[in-house]
C-alpha positions as CSV (number, residue, x, y, z in Angstrom):
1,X,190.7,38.8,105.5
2,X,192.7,40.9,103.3
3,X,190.8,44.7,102.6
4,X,191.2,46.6,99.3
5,X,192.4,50.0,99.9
6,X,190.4,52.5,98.6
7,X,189.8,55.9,97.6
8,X,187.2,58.2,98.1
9,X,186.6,61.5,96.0
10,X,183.6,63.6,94.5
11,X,182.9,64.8,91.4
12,X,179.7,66.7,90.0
13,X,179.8,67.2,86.0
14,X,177.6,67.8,82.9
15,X,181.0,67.1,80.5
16,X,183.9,66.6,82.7
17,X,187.4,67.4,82.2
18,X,190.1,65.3,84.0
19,X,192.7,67.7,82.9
20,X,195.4,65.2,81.6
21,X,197.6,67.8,80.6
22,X,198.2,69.0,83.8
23,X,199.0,66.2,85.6
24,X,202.4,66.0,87.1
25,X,204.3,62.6,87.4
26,X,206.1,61.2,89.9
27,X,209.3,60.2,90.0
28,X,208.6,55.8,88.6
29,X,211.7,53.5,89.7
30,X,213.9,52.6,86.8
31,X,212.7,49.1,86.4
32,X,209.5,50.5,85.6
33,X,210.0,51.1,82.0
34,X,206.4,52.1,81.8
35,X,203.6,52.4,83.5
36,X,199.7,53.5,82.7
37,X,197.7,55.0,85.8
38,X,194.5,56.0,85.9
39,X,194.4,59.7,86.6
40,X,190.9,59.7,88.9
41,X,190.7,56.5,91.2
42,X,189.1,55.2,94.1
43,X,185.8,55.4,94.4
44,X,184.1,58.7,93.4
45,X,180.6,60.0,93.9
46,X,179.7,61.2,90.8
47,X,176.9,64.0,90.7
48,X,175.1,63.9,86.7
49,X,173.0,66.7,85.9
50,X,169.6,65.3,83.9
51,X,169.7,68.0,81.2
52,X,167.9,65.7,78.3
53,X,171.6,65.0,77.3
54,X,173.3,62.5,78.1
55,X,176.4,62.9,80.4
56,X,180.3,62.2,79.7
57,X,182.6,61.6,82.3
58,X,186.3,61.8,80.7
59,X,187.7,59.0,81.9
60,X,192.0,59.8,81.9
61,X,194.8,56.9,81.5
62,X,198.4,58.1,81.6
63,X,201.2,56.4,80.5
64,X,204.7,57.5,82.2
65,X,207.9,55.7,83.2
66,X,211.5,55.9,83.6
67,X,212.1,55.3,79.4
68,X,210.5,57.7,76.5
69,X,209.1,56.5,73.7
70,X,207.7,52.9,74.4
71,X,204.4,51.9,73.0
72,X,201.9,50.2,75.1
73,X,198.3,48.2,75.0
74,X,195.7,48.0,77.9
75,X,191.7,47.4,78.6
76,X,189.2,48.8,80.4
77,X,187.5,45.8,82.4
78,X,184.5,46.0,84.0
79,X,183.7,43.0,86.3
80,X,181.0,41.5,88.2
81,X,182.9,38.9,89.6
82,X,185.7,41.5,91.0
83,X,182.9,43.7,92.3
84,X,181.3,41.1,94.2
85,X,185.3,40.4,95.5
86,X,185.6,44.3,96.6
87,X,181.9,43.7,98.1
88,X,183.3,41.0,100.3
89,X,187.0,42.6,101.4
90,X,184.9,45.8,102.4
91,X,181.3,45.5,103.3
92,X,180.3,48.2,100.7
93,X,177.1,46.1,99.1
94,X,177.4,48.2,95.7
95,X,175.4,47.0,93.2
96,X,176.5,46.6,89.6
97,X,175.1,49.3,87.0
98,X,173.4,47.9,84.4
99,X,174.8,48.3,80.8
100,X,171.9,50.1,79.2
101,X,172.7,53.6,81.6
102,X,176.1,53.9,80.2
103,X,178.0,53.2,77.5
104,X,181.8,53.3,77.0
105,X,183.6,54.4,74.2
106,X,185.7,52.0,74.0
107,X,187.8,48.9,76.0
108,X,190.6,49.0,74.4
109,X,193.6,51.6,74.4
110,X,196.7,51.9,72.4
111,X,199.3,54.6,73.1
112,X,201.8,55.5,70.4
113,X,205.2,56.2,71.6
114,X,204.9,59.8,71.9
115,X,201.4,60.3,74.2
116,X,201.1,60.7,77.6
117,X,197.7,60.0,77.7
118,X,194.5,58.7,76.4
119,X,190.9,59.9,77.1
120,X,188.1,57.7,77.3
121,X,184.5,59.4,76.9
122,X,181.9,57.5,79.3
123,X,178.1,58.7,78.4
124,X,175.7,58.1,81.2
125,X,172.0,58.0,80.0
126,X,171.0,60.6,83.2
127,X,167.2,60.5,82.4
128,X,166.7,56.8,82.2
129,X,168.7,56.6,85.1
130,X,166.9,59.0,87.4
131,X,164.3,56.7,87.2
132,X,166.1,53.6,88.4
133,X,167.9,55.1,91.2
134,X,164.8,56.9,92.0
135,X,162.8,53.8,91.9
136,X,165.4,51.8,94.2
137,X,166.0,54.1,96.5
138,X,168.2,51.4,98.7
139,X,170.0,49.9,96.4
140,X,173.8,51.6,96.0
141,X,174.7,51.5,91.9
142,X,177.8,51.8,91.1
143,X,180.4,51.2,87.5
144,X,183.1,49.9,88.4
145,X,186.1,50.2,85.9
146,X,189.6,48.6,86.2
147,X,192.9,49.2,84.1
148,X,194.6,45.9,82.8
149,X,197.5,45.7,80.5
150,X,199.5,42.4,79.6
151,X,202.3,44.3,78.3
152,X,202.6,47.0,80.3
153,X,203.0,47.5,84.1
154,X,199.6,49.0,85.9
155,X,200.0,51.0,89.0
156,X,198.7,49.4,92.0
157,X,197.4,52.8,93.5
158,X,195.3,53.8,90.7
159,X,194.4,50.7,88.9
160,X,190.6,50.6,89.7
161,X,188.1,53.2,89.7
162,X,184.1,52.9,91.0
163,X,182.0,55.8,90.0
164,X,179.0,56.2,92.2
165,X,176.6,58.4,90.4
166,X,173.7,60.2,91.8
167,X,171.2,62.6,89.4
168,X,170.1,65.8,90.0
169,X,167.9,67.9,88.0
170,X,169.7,71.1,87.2
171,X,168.2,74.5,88.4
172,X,168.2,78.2,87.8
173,X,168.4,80.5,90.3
174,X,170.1,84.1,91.6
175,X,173.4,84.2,92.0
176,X,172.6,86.4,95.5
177,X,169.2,86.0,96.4
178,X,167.3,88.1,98.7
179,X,167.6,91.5,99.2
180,X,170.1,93.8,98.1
181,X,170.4,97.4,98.6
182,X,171.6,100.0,96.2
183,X,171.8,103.7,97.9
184,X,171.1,106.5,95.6
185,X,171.8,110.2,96.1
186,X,171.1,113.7,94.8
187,X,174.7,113.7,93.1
188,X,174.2,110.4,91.3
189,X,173.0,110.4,87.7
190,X,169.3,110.3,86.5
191,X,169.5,107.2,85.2
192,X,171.0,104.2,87.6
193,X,171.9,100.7,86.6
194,X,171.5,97.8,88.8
195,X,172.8,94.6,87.3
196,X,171.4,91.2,88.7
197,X,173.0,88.4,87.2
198,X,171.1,84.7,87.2
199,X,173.0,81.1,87.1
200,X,173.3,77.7,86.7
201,X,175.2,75.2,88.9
202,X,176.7,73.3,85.6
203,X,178.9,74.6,82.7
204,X,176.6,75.7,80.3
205,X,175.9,74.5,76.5
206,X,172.4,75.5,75.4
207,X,171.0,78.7,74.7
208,X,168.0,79.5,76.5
209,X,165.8,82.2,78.3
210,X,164.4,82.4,81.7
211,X,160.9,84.8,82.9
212,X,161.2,87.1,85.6
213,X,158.2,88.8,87.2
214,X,157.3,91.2,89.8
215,X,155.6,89.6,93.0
216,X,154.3,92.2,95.5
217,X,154.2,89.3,97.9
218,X,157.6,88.9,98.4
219,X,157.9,92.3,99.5
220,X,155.4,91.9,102.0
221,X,156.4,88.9,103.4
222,X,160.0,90.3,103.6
223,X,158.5,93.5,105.7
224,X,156.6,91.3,107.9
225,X,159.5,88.7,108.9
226,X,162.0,91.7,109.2
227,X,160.0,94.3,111.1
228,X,160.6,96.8,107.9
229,X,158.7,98.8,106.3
230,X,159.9,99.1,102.8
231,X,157.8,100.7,99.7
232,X,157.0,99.3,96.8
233,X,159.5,100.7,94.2
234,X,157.2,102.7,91.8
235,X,156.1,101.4,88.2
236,X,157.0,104.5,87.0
237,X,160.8,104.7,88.1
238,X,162.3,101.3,86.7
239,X,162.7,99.3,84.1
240,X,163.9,96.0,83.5
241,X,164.7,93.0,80.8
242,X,161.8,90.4,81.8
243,X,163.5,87.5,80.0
244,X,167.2,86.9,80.4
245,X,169.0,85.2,78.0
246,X,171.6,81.9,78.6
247,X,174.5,81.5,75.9
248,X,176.2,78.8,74.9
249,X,179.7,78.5,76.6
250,X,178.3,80.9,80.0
251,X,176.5,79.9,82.8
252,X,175.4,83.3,83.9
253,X,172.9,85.2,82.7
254,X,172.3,89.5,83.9
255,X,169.2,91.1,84.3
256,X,169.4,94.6,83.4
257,X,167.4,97.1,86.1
258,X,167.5,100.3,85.0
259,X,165.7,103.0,88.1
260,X,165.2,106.4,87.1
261,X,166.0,108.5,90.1
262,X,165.1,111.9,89.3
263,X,161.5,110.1,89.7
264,X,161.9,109.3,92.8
265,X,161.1,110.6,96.4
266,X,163.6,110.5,99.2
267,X,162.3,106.5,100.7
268,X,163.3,103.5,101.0
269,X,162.2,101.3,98.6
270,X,162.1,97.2,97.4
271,X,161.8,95.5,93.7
272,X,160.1,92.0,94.2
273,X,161.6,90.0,91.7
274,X,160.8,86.1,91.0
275,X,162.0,84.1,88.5
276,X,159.0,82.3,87.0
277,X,159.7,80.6,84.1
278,X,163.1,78.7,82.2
279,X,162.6,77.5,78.3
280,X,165.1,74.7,79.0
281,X,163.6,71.5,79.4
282,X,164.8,69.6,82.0
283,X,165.7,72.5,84.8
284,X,163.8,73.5,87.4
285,X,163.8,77.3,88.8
286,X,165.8,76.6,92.5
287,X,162.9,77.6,95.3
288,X,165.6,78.4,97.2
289,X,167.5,81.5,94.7
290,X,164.3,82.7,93.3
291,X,163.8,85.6,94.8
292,X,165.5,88.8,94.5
293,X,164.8,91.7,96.6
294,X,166.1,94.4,94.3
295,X,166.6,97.0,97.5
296,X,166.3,101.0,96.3
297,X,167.3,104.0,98.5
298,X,166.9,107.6,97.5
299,X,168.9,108.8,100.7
300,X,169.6,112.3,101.6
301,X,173.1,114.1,100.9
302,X,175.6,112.9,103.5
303,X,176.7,115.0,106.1
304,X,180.1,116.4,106.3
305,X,181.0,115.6,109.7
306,X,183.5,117.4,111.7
307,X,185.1,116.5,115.1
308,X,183.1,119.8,116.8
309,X,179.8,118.5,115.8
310,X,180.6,115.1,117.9
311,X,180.3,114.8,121.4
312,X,179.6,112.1,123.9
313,X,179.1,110.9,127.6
314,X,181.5,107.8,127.8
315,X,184.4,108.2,125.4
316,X,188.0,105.8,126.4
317,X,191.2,107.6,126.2
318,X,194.2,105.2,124.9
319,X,191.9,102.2,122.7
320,X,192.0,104.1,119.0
321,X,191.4,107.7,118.5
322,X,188.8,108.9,120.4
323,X,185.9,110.4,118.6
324,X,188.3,111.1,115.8
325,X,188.4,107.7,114.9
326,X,184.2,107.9,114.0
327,X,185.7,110.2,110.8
328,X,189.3,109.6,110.3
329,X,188.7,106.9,108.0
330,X,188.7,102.7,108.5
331,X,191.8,101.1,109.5
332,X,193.8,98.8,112.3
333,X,193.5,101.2,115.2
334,X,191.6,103.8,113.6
335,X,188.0,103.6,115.8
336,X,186.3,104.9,118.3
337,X,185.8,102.8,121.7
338,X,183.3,103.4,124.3
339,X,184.6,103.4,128.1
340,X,185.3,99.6,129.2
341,X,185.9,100.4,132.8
342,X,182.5,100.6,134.7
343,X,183.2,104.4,134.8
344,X,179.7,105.4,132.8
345,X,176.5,104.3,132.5
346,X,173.0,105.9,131.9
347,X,170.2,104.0,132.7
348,X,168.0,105.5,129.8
349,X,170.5,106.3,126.7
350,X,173.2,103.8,127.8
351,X,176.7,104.5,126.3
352,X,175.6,107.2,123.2
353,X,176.9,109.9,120.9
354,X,175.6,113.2,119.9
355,X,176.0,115.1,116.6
356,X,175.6,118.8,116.7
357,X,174.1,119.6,113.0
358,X,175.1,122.7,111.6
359,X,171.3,123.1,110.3
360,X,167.6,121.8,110.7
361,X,167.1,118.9,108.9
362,X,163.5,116.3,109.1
363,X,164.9,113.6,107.8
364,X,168.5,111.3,108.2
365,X,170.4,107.8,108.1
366,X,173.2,106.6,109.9
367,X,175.6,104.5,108.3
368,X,178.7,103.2,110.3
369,X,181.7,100.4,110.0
370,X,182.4,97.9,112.5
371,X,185.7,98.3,114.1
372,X,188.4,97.0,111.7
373,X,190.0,94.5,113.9
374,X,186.8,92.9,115.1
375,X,183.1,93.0,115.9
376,X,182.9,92.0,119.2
377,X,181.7,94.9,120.7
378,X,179.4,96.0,117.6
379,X,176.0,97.6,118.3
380,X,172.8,95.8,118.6
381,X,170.4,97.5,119.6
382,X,170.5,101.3,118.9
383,X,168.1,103.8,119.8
384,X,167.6,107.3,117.5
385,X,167.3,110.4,119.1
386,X,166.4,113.3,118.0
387,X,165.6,117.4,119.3
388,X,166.3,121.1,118.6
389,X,168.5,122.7,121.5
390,X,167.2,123.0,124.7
391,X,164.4,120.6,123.9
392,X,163.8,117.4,125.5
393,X,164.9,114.0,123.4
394,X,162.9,112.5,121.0
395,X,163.0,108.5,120.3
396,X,162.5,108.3,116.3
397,X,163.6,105.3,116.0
398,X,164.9,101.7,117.1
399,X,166.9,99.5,115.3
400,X,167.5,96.0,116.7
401,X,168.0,93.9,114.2
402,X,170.1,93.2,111.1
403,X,173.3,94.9,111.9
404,X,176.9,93.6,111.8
405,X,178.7,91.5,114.7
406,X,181.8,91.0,112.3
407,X,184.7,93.0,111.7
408,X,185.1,95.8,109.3
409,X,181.4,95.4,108.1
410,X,179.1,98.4,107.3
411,X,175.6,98.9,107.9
412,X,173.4,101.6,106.7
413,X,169.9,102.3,108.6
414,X,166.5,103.1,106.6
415,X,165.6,106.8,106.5
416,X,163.9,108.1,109.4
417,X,161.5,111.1,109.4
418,X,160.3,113.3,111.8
419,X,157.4,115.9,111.2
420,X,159.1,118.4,113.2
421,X,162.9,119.6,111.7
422,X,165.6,118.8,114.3
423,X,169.6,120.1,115.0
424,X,170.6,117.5,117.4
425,X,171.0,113.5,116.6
426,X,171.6,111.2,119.4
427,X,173.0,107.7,118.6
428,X,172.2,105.9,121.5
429,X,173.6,102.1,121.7
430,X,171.6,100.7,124.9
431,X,172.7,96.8,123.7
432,X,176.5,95.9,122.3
433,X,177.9,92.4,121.6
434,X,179.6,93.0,124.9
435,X,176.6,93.3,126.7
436,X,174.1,96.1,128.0
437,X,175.0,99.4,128.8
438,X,172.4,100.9,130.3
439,X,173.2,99.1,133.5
440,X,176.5,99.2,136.1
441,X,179.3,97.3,134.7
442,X,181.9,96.9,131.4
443,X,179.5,96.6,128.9
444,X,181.0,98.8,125.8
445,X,180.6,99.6,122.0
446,X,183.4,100.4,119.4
447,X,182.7,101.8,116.1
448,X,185.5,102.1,113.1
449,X,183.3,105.0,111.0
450,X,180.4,106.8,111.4
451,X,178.7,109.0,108.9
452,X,175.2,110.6,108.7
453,X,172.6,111.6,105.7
454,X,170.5,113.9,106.3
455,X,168.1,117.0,104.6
């Protein structure tokens, strides 16, 4: 049995542009006076967004061959008969779509000497045929279209097209859900803006507004799947647009949060945001990008470090610079390593370095880079350490979670407080992507930066 060859592609669209203009010929034999191809063939899954409008799929013929200037006439056919043909040849069992979801410009094309192509608008009627597909969940529709001429020669290779179309209803969501930190300072100016922008997965043609709340509960599920403890931002430090608005010709929409820092206490602190409402008939807020986690810390200054503050109990000699590579900046070869020969290991603190503070402070972050080639001997589980000379060490914190195993990637801790000022800090990696290092063997950490914030 013969089989058609055939040729699979995917499109999604609201109004679809083929882009006829840039499509580069090739090279027709010289018997070939002319020739019309259809630009998309094969059989395509179509993706149709049920907006309330209907949806146009540009269908593209070009003309081309090896003379300029020739005229020529062909149809648009769409068969039953040769459907149930292609059905046979290759098993598919498409079903043909029925003529009241769709309607054709029209079936008949002329082309003047001079064009090189012609576009065909195809409307699909997407809300009318939500519910058949919906409603026949087994049965595969499909258009199929094919490109006959009696005067002029039709490629074989892109003679025939089957569109496939599926419906989705079109959503509204963040364009980066969850949370996202922005670190203030003492040096940074009263008033901070924090820009969130919202989208849509289509190109956009109405104007319309969508509703964002505040939803406390998002802030406390977040703390309780995370092991965090983040505080509500308070009402009296922000403010933000509660409706943002869609335009015509964008399909990306900014919310506008505005957090007055000179309000604020040193903390770490989270915006709930939900998006709870859109105008546009039709779309549906994505349950998946609704939420935004609007993250706000008010850290301490950073600490000017300096390479007599930093010392520790398992430096390598001759992988980066030593512990010069924690503050000489990121780059290939620029980091600090940890000894990788079985040389070191402390049972308690593992593989750890120590800052020397040139004065008392009660509260500080660490912040650090990956090493720049790689991550694979990033920290994962670091204990915080903290005393005044001559004292004994105390744990004020562990973190264990959410830090980076990729290259080159930073990662800035919460603020940590201690009721008691301290001059020491002990960064203390117990737990690397290479393994543990608080027992014998070549377990080992590597850092490309390291910075502290502290008062």
């Amino acid at each position: 049995m013969k089989r058609l060859i055939y040729i699979t592609a995917i499109v999604g669209l609201t109004a679809l542009c083929t882009s006829c203009e840039n499509y580069d010929a090739a090279e027709i034999p010289e018997e070939y006076h002319k020739v019309l191809v259809l630009k998309e063939a094969g059989e395509i899954d179509l993706t149709l967004y049920r907006t309330g409008d209907d949806a146009k799929y540009e269908l593209c013929i070009m003309k081309n061959g090896s003379e300029d200037g020739l005229t020529a006439v062909a149809n648009l056919v769409i068969s039953q008969e040769w459907l149930e043909s292609f059905n046979e040849d290759n098993a598919s069992g498409y079903t043909m779509l029925p003529s009241q979801y769709y309607s054709l410009e029209t079936e008949n094309i002329e082309f003047d000497g001079n064009d090189k192509y012609k576009i065909v608008n195809l409307s699909f009627k997407t809300t009318e045929l939500e519910t058949l597909i919906s409603g026949n969940p087994t049965v595969k529709y499909v258009l199929p279209i094919q490109l006959e001429s009696d005067n002029t020669t039709i490629s074989k290779a892109n003679r025939y097209l089957i569109l496939k179309p599926s419906v989705v209803i079109p959503t509204v969501g963040f364009k980066n859900e969850g949370y996202h930190k922005t670190v203030l300072t003492s040096t940074d100016p009263g008033q901070v803006k924090v820009i969130i922008p919202v989208e849509i997965p289509l190109d956009n043609i109405w104007n319309f507004d969508c509703v964002i709340g505040v939803n406390e509960e998002l802030l406390t599920a977040y703390n309780q799947n995370n092991g965090t403890s983040y505080l509500m931002l308070p009402e009296n430090t922000y403010q933000f647009e509660s409706t943002c608005s869609f335009i015509s010709g964008s399909s990306t929409a900014n919310i506008n949060l505005v957090v007055d820092r000179t309000k604020l206490g040193m903390g770490d602190y989270i915006l709930p945001l939900e998006l709870q409402d859109c105008t546009k008939e039709g779309f549906a807020i994505d349950d998946s990008k609704k939420a935004y986690l609007a993250g706000v810390s008010y850290a301490p200054p950073k600490i000017a470090l300096t390479l007599d503050m930093l010392s520790s109990n398992a430096t390598v000699t001759g992988d980066g610079t030593g512990l010069l590579g924690l503050i000489d900046g990121l780059g290939s070869g620029k980091h600090y390593h940890s000894d990788y020969g079985g040389n070191y290991h402390d049972t308690k603190y593992g593989h750890y370095i120590d800052v020397h503070l040139p004065k008392a402070i009660n509260s500080v972050i660490f912040d650090f880079y990956t090493r720049w080639e790689n991550g694979n001997a990033a920290p994962k589980i670091v204990n915080l350490y903290v005393r005044n000379d001559s004292e004994e060490w105390t744990k004020l914190a562990t973190v264990d979670r959410g830090m980076p195993t990729a290259g080159n990637t930073e990662y800035m801790s919460n603020i940590f407080r201690s009721e008691t000022s301290f001059t020491q800090v002990r960064f203390s990696v117990v737990k690397s992507v290479a393994g543990d290092l608080t027992i014998e063997g070549y377990a080992h950490f590597n850092l490309g930066e390291f910075s502290l914030y502290g008062q």
